[in-house]
C-alpha positions in Angstrom: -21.5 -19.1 -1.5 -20.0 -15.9 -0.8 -16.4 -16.0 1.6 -15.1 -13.4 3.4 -11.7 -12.0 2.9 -9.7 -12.7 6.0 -6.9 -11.0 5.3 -4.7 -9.8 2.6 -1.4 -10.7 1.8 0.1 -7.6 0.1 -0.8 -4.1 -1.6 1.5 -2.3 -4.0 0.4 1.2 -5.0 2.4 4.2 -7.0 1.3 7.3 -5.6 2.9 11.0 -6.1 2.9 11.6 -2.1 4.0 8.2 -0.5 4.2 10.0 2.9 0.4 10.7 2.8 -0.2 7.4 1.6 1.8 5.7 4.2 0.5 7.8 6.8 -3.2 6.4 5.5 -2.6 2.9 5.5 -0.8 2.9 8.9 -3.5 5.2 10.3 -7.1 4.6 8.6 -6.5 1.3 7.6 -4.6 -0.6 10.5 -2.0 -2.0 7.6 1.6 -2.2 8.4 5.0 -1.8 6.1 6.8 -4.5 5.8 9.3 -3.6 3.0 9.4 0.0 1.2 11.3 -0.2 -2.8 11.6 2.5 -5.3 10.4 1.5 -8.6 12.2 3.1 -11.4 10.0 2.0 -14.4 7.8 4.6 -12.9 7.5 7.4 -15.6 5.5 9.5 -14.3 7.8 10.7 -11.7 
């Protein structure tokens, strides 16, 4: 039996452009942000 997704309860992504990518999610996808954090293992920064 296959379910359906009915919702999800979080997405983390590391992106280069997080204004794109916010502008993305809030427009294409209908998503909302909740909390925005800076993560500082991120090396390729």
């Amino acid at each position: 039996m296959i379910h359906p997704i009915l919702g999800l309860h979080h997405v983390t992504a590391t992106v280069d452009d997080a204004q794109e990518d916010l502008d993305f999610c809030l427009g294409a996808l209908g998503l909302r942000l909740v909390k925005k954090t800076v993560n500082f293992d991120n090396h390729f920064v």
